[in-house]
C-alpha positions, 0 to 999 in steps of 0.5 A: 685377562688373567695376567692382567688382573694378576697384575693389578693384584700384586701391585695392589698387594705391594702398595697395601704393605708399603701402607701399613708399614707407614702407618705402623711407623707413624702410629697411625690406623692400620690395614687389618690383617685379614685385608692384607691376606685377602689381597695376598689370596685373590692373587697378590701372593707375590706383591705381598711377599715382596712387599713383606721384605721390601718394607721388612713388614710382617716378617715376624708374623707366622701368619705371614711368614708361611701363609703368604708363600704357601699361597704363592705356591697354590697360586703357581701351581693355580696357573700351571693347572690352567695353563694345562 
């Protein structure tokens, strides 16, 4: 269940940057910030961060630079804890 909705997150997370780097580009109107950390909290750290140097998206941002990882770290260390 867990692996499952990890997965879903960090897709989700991924395609939200991929998103808002577009709209960014076309000047469109843009994902908030909080939604694409949120994502990044619920799980999607690593979607997220790849989607962050994939897309060369948010990369400038401290917000994004250390929080993103830093939740990636609480998240691995989330599971080792669960895994036991």
């Amino acid at each position: 269940m867990m692996a499952g909705w990890l997965l879903v997150i960090n897709v989700i997370s991924f395609a939200l940057f991929g998103i808002d780097k577009h709209k960014a580009v076309v000047h469109a109107w843009r994902i908030p910030e909080r939604v694409l950390m949120a994502s990044a909290a619920m799980g999607g750290a690593a979607g997220a961060l790849a989607g962050m140097y994939v897309f060369h998206h948010k990369t400038k941002h401290t917000k994004f630079t250390v929080g993103v990882p830093a939740l990636l770290v609480l998240w691995i260390i989330l599971l080792f804890q669960i895994r036991g």
